[in-house]
mmJSON file of the N, C-alpha and C atoms, coordinates in Angstrom:
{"data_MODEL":{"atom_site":{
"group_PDB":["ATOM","ATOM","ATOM","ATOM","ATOM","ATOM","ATOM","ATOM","ATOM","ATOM","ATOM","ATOM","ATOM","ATOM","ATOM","ATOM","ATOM","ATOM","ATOM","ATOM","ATOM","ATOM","ATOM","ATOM","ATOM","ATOM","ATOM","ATOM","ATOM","ATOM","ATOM","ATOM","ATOM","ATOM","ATOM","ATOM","ATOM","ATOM","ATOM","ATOM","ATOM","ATOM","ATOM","ATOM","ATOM","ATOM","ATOM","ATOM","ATOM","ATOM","ATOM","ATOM","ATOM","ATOM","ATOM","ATOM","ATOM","ATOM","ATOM","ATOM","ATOM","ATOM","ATOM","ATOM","ATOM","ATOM","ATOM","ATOM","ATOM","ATOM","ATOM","ATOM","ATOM","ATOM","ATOM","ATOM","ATOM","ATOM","ATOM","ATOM","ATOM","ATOM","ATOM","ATOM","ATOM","ATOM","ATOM","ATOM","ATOM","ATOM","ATOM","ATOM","ATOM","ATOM","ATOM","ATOM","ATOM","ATOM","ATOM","ATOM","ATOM","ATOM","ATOM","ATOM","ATOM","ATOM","ATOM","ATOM","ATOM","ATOM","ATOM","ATOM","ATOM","ATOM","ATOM","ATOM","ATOM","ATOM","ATOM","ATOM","ATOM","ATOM","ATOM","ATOM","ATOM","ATOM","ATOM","ATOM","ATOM","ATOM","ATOM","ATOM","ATOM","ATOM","ATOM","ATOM","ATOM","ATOM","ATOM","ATOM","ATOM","ATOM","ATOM","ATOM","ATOM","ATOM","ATOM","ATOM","ATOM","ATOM","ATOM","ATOM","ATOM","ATOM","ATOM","ATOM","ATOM","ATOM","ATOM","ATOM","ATOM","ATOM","ATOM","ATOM","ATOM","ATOM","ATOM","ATOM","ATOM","ATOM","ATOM","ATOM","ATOM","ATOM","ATOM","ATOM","ATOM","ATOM","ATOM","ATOM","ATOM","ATOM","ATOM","ATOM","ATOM","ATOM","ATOM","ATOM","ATOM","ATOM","ATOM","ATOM","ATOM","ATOM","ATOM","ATOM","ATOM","ATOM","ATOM","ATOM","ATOM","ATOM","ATOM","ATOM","ATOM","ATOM","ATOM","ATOM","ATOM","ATOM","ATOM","ATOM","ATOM","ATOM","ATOM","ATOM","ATOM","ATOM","ATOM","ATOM","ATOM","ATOM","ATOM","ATOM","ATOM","ATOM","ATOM","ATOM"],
"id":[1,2,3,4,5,6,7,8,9,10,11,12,13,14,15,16,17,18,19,20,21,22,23,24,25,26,27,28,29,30,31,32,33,34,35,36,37,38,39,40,41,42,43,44,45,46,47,48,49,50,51,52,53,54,55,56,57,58,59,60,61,62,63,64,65,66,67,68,69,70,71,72,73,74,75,76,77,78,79,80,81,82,83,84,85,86,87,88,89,90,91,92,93,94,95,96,97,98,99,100,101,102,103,104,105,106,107,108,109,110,111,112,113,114,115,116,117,118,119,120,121,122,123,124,125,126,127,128,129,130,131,132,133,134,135,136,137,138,139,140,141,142,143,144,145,146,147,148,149,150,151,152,153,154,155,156,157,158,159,160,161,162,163,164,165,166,167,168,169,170,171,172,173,174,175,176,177,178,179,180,181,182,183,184,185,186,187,188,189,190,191,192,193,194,195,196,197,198,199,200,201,202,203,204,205,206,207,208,209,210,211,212,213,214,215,216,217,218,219,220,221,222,223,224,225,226,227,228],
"type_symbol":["N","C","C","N","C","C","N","C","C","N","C","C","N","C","C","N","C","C","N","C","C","N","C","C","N","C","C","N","C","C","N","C","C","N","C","C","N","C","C","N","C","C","N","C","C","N","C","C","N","C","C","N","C","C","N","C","C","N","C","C","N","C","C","N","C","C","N","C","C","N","C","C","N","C","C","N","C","C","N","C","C","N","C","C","N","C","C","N","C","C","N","C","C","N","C","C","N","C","C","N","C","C","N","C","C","N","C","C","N","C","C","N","C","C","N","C","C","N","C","C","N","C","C","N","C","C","N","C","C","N","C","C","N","C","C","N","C","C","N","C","C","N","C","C","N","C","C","N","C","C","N","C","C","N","C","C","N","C","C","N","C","C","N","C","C","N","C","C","N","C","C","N","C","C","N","C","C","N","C","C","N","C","C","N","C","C","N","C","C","N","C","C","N","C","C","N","C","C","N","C","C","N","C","C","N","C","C","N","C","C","N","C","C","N","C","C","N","C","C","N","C","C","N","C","C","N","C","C"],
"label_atom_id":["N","CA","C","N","CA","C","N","CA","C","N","CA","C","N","CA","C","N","CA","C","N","CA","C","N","CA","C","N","CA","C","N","CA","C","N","CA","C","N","CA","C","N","CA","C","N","CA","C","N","CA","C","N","CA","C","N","CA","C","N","CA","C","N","CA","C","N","CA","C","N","CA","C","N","CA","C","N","CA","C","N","CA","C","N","CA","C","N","CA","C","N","CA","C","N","CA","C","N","CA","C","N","CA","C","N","CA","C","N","CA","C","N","CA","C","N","CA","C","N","CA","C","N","CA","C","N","CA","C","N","CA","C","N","CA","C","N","CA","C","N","CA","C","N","CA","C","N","CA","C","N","CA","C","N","CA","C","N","CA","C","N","CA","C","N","CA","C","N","CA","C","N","CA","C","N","CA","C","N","CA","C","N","CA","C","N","CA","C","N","CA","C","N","CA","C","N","CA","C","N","CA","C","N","CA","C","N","CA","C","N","CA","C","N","CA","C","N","CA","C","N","CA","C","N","CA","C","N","CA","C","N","CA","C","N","CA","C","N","CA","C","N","CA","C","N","CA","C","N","CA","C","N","CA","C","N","CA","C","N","CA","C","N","CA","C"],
"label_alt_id":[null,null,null,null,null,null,null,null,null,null,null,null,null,null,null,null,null,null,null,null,null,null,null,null,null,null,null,null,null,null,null,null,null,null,null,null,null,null,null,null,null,null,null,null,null,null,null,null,null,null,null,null,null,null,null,null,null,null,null,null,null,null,null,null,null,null,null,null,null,null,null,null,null,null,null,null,null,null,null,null,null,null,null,null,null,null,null,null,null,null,null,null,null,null,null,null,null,null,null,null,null,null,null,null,null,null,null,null,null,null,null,null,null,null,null,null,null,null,null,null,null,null,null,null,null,null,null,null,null,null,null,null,null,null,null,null,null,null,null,null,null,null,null,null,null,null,null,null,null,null,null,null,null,null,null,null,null,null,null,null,null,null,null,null,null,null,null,null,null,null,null,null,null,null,null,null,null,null,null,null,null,null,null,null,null,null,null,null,null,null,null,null,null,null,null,null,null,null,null,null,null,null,null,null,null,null,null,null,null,null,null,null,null,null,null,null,null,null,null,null,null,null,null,null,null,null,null,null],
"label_comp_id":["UNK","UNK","UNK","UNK","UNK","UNK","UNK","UNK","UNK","UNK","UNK","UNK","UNK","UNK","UNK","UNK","UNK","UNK","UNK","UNK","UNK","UNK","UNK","UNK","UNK","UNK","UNK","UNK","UNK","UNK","UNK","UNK","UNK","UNK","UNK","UNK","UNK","UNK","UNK","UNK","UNK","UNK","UNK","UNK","UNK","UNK","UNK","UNK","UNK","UNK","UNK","UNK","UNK","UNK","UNK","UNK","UNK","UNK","UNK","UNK","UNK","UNK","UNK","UNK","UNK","UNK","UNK","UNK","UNK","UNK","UNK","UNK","UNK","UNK","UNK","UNK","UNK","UNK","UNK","UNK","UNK","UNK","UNK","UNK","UNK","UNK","UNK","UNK","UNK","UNK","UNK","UNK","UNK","UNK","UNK","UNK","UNK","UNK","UNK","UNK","UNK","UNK","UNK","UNK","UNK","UNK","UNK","UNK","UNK","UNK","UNK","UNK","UNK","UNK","UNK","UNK","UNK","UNK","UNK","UNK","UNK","UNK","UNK","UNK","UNK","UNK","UNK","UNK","UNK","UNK","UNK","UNK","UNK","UNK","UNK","UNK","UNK","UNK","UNK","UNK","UNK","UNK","UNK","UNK","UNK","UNK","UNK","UNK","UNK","UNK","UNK","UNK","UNK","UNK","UNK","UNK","UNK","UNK","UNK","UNK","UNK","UNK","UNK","UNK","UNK","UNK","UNK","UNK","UNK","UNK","UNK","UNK","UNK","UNK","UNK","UNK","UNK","UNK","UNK","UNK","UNK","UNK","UNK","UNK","UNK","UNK","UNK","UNK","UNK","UNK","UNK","UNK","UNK","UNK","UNK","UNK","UNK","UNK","UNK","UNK","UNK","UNK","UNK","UNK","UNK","UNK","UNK","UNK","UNK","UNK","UNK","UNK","UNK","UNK","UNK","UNK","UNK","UNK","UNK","UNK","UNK","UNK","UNK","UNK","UNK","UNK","UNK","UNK"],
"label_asym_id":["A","A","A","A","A","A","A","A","A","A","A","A","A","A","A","A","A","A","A","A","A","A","A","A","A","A","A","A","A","A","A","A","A","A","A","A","A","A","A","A","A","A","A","A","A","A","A","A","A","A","A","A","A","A","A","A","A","A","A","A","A","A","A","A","A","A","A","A","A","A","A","A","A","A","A","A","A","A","A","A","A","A","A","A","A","A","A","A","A","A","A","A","A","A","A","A","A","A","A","A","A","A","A","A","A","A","A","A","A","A","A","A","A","A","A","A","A","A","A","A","A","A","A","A","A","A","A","A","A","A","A","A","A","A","A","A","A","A","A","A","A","A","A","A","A","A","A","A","A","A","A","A","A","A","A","A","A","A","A","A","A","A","A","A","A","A","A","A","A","A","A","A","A","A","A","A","A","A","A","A","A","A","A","A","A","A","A","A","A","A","A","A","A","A","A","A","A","A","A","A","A","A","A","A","A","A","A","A","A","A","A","A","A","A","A","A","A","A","A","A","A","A","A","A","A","A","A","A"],
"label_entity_id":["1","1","1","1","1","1","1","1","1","1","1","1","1","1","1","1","1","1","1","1","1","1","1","1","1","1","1","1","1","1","1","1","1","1","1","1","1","1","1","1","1","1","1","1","1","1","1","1","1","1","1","1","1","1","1","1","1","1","1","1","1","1","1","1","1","1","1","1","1","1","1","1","1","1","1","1","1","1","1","1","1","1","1","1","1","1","1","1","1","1","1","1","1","1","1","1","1","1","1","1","1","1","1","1","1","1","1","1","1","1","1","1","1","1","1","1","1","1","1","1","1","1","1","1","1","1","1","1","1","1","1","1","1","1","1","1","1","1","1","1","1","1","1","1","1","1","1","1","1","1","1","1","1","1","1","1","1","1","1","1","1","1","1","1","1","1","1","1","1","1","1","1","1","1","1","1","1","1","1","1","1","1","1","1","1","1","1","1","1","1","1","1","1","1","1","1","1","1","1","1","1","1","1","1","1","1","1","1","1","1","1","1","1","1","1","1","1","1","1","1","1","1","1","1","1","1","1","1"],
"label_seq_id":[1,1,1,2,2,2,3,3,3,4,4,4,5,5,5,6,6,6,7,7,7,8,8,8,9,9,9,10,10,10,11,11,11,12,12,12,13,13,13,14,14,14,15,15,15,16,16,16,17,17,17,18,18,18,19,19,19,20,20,20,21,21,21,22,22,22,23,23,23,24,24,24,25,25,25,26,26,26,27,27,27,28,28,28,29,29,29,30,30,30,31,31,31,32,32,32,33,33,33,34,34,34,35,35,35,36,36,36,37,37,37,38,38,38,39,39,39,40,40,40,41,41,41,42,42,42,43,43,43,44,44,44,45,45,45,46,46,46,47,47,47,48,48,48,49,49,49,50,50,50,51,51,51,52,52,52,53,53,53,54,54,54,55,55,55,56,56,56,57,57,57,58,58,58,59,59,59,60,60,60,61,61,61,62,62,62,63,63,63,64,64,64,65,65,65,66,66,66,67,67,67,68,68,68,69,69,69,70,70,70,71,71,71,72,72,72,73,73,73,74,74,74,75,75,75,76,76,76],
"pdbx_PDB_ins_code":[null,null,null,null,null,null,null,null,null,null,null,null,null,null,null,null,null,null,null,null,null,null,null,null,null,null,null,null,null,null,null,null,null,null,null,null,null,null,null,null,null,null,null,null,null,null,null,null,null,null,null,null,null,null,null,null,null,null,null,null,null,null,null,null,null,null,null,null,null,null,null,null,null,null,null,null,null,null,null,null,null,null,null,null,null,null,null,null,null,null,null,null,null,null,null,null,null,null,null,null,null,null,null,null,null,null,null,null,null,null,null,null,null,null,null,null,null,null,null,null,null,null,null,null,null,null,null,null,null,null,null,null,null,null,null,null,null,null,null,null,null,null,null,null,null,null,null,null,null,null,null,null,null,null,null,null,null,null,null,null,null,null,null,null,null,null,null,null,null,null,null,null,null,null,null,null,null,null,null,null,null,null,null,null,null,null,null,null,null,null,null,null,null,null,null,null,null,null,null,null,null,null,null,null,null,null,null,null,null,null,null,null,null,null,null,null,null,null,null,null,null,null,null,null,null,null,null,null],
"Cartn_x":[-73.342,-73.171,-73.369,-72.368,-72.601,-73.82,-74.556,-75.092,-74.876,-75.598,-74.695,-75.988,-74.727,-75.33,-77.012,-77.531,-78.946,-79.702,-79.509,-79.953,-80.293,-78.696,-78.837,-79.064,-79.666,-80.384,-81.365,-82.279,-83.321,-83.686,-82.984,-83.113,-83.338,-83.029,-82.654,-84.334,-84.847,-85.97,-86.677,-86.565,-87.227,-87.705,-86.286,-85.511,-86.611,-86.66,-87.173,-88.727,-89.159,-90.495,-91.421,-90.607,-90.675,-90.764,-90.308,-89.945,-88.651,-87.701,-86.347,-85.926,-84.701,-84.017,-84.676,-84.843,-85.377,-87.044,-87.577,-89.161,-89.122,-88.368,-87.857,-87.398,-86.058,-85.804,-86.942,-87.788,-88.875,-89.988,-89.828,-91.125,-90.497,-89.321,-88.697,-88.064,-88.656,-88.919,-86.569,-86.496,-85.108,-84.849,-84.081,-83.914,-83.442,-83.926,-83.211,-81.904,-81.001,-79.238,-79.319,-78.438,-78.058,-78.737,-80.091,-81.002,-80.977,-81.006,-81.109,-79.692,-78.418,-77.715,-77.328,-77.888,-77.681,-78.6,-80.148,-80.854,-79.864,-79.72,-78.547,-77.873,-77.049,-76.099,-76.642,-77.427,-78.168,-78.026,-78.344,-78.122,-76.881,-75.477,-74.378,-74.637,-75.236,-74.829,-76.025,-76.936,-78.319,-78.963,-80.104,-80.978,-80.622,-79.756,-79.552,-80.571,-79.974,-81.996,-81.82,-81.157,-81.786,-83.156,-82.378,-83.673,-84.636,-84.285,-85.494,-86.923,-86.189,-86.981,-87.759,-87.105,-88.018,-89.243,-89.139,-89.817,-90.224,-90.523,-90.669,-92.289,-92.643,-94.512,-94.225,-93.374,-93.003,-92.492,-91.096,-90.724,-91.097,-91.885,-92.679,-93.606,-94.374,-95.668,-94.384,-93.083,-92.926,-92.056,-91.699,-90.725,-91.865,-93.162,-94.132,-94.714,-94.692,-95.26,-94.054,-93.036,-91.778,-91.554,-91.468,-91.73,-92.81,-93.8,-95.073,-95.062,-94.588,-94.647,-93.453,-92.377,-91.123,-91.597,-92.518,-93.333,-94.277,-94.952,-95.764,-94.965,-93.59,-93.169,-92.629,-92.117,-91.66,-92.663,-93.754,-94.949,-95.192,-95.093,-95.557,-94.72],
"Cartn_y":[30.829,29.613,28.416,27.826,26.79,25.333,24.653,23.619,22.565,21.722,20.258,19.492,18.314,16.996,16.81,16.834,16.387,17.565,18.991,20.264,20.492,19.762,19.861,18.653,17.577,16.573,17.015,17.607,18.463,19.435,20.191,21.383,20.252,19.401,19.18,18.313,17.717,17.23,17.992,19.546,20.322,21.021,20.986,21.476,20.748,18.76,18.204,18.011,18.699,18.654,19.878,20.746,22.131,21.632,20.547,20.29,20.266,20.956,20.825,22.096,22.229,23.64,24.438,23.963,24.91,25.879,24.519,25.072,25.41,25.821,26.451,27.662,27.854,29.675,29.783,29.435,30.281,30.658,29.826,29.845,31.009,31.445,32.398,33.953,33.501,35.05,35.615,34.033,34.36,34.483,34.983,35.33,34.006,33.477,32.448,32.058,33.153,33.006,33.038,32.027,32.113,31.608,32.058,31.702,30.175,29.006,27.473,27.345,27.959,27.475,27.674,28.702,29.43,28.191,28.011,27.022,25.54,25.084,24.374,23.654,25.199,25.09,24.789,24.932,24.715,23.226,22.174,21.087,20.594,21.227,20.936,21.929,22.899,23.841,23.803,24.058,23.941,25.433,25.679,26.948,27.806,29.127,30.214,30.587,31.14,31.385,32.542,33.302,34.704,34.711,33.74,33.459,32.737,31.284,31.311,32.323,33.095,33.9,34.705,35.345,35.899,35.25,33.938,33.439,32.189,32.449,31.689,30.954,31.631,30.749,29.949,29.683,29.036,27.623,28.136,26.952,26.449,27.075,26.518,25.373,25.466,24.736,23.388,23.416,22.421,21.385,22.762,21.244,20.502,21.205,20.394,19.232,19.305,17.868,17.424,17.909,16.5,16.079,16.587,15.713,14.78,15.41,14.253,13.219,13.577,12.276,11.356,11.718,11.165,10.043,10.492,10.253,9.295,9.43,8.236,7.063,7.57,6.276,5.145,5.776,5.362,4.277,5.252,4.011,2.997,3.293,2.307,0.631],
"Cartn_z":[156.173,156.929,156.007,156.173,155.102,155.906,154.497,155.279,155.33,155.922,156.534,155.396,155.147,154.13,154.171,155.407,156.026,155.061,155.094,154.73,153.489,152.532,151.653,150.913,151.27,150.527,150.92,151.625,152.099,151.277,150.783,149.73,148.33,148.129,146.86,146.293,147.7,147.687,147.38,148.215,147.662,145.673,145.92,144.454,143.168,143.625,142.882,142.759,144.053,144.416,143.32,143.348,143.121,141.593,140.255,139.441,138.342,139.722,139.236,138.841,138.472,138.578,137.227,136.355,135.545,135.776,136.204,136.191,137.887,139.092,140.02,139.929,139.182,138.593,137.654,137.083,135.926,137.424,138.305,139.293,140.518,140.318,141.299,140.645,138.873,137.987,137.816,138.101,137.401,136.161,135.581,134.405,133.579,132.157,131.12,131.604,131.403,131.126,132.196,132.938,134.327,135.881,135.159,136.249,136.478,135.719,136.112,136.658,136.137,136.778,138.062,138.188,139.924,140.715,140.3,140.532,140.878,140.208,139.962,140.515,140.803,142.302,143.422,143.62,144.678,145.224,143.987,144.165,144.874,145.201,145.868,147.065,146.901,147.768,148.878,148.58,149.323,148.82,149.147,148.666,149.756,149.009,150.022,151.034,152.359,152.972,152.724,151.94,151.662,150.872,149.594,148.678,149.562,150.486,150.72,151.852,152.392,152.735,152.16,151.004,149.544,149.247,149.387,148.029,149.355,151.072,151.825,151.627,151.051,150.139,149.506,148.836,147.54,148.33,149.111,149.868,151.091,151.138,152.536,152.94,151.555,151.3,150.685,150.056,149.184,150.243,151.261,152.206,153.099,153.717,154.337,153.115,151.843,151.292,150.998,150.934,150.603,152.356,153.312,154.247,154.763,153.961,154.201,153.691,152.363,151.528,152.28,152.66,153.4,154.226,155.211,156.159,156.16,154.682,154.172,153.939,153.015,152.807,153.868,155.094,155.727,156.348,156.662,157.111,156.429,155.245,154.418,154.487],
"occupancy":[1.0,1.0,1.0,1.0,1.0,1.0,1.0,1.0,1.0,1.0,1.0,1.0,1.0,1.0,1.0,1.0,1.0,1.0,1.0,1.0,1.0,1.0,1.0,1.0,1.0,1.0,1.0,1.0,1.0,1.0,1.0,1.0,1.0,1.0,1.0,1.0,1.0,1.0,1.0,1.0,1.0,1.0,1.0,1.0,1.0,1.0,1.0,1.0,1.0,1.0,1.0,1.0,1.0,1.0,1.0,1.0,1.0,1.0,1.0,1.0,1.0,1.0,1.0,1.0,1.0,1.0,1.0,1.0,1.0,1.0,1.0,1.0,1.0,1.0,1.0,1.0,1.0,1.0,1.0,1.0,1.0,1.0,1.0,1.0,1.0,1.0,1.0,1.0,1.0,1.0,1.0,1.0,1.0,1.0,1.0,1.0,1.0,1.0,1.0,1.0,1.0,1.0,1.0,1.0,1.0,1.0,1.0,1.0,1.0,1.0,1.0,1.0,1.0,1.0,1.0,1.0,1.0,1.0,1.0,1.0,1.0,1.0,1.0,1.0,1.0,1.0,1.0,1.0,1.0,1.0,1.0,1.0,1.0,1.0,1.0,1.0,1.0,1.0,1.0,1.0,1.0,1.0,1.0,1.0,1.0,1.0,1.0,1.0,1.0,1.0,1.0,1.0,1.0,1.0,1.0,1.0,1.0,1.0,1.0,1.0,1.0,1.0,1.0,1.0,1.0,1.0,1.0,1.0,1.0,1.0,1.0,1.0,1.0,1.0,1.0,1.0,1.0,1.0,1.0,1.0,1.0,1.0,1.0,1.0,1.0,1.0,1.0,1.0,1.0,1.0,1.0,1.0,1.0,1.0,1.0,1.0,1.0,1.0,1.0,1.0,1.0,1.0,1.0,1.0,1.0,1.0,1.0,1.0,1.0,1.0,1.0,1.0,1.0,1.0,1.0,1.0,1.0,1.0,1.0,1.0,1.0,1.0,1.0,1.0,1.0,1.0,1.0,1.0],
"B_iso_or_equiv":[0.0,0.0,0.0,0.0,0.0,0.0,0.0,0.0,0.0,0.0,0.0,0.0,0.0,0.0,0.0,0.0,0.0,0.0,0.0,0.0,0.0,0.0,0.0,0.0,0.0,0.0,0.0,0.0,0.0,0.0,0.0,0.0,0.0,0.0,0.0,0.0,0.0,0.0,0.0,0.0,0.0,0.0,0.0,0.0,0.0,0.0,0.0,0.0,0.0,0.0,0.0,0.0,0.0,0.0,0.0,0.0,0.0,0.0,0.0,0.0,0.0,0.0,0.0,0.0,0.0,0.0,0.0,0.0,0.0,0.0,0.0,0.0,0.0,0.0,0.0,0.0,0.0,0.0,0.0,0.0,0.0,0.0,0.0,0.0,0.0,0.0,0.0,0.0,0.0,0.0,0.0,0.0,0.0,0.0,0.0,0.0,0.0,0.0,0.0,0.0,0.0,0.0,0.0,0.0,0.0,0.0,0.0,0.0,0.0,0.0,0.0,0.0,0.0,0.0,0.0,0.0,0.0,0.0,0.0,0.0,0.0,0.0,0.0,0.0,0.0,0.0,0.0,0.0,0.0,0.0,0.0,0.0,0.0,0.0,0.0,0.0,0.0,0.0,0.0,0.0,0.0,0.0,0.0,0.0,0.0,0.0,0.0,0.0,0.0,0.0,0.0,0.0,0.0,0.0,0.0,0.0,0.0,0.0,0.0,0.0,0.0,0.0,0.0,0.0,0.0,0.0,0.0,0.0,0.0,0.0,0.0,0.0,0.0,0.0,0.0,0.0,0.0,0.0,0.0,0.0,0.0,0.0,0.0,0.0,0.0,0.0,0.0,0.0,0.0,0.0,0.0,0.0,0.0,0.0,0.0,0.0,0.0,0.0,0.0,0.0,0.0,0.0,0.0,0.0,0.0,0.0,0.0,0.0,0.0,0.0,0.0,0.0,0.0,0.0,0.0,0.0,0.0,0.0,0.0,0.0,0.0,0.0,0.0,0.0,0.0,0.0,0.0,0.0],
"pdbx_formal_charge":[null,null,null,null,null,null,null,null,null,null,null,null,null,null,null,null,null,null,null,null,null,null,null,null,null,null,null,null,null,null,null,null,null,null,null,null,null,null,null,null,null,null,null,null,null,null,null,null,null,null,null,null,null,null,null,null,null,null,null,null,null,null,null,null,null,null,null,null,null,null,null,null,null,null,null,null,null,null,null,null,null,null,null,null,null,null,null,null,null,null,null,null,null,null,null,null,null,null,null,null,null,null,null,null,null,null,null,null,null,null,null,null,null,null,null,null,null,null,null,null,null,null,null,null,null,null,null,null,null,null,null,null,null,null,null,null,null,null,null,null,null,null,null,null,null,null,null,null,null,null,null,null,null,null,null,null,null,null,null,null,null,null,null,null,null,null,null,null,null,null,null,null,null,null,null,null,null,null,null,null,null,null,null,null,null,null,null,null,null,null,null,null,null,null,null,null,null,null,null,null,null,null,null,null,null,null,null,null,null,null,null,null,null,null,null,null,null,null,null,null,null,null,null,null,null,null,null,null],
"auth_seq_id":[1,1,1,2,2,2,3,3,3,4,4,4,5,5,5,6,6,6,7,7,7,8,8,8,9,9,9,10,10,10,11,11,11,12,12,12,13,13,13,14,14,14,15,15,15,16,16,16,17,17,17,18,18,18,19,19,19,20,20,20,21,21,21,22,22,22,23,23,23,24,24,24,25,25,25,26,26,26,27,27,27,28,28,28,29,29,29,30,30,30,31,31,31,32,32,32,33,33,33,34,34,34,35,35,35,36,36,36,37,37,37,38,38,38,39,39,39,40,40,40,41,41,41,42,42,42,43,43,43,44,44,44,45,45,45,46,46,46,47,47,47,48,48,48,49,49,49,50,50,50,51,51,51,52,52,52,53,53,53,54,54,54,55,55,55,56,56,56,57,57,57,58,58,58,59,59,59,60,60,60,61,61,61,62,62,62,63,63,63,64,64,64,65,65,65,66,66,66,67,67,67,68,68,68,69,69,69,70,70,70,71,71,71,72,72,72,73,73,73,74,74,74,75,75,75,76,76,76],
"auth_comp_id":["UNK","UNK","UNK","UNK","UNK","UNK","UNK","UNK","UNK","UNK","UNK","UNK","UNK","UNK","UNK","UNK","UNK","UNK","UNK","UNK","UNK","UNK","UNK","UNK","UNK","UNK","UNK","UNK","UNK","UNK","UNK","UNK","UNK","UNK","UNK","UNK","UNK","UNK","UNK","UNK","UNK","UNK","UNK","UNK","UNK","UNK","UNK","UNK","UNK","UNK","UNK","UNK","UNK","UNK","UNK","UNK","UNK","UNK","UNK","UNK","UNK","UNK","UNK","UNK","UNK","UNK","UNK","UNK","UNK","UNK","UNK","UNK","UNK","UNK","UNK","UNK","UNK","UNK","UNK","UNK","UNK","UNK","UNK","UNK","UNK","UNK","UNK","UNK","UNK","UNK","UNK","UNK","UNK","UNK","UNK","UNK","UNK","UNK","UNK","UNK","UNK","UNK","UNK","UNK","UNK","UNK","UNK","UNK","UNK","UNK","UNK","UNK","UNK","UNK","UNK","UNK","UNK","UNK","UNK","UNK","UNK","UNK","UNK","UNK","UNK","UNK","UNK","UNK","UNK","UNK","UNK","UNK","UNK","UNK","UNK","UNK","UNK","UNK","UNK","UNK","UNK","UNK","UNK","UNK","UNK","UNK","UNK","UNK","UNK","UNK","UNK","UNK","UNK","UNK","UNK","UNK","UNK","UNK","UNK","UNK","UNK","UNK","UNK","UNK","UNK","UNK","UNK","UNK","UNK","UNK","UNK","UNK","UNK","UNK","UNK","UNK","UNK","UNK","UNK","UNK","UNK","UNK","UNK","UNK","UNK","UNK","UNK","UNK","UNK","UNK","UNK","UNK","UNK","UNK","UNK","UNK","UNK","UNK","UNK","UNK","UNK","UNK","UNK","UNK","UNK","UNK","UNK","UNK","UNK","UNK","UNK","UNK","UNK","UNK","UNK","UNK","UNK","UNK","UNK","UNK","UNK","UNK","UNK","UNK","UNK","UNK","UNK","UNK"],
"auth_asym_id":["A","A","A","A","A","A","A","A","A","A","A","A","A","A","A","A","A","A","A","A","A","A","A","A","A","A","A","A","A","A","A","A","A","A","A","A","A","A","A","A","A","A","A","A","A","A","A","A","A","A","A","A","A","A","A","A","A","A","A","A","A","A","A","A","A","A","A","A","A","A","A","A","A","A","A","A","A","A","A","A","A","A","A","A","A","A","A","A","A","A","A","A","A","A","A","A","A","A","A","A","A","A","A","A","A","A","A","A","A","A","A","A","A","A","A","A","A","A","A","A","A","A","A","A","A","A","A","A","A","A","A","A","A","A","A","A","A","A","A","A","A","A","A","A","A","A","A","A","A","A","A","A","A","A","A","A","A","A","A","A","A","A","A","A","A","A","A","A","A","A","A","A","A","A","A","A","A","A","A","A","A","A","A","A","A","A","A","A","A","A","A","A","A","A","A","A","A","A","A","A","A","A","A","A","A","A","A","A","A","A","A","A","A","A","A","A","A","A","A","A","A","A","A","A","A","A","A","A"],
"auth_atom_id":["N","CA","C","N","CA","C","N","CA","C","N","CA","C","N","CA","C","N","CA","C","N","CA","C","N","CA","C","N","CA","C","N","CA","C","N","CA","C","N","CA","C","N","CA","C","N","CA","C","N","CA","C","N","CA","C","N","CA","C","N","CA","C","N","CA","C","N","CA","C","N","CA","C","N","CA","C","N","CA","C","N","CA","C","N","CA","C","N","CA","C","N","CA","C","N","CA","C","N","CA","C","N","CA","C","N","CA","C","N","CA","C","N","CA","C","N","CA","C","N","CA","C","N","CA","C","N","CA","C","N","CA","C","N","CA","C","N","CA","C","N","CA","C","N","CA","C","N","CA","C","N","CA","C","N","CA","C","N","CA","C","N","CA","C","N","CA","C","N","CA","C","N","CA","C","N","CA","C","N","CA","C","N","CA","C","N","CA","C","N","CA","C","N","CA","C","N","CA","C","N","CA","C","N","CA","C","N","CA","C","N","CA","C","N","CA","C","N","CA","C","N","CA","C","N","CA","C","N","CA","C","N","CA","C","N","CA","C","N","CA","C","N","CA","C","N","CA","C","N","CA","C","N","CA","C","N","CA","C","N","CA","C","N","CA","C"],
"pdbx_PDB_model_num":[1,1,1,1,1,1,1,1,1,1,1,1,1,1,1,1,1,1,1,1,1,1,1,1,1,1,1,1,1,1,1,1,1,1,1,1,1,1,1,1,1,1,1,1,1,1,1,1,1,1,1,1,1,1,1,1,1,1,1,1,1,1,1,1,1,1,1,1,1,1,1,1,1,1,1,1,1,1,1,1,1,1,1,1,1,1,1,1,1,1,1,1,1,1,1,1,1,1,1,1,1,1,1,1,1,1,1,1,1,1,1,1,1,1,1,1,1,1,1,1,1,1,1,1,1,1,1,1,1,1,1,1,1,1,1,1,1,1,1,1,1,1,1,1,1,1,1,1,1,1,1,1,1,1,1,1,1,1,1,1,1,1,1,1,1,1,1,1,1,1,1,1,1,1,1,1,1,1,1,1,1,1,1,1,1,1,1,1,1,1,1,1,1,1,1,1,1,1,1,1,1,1,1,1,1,1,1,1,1,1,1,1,1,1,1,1,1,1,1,1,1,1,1,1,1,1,1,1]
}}}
């Protein structure tokens, strides 16, 4: 299922929260070759939920503080 614009600027917050596609595939035990760019993709595409169900610790904890922080700013 593909995702909608909202989802995937959503993923990408994540993506950057996480420290970006490289230090993301090293943090999801992807391999050197290949692994950032799959990461990557993500950035157009959004984060598969296969992967994120795998690895749902990882992204779980990172979309509750990129929405917090969201949240702060807004108040601010």
């Amino acid at each position: 299922m593909k995702k909608t614009p909202a989802e995937i600027e959503a993923d990408k917050a994540v993506i950057a929260h996480l420290g970006g596609p490289t230090k993301l595939a090293q943090k999801l035990g992807f391999p050197p070759i290949g692994g950032v760019q799959r990461v990557y993709n993500w950035l157009d595409r959004g984060i598969p939920a296969y992967v994120w169900l795998q690895h749902i610790e990882i992204f779980s904890e990172a979309e509750r503080e990129t929405r917090s922080a969201k949240l702060k700013r807004k108040a601010a």
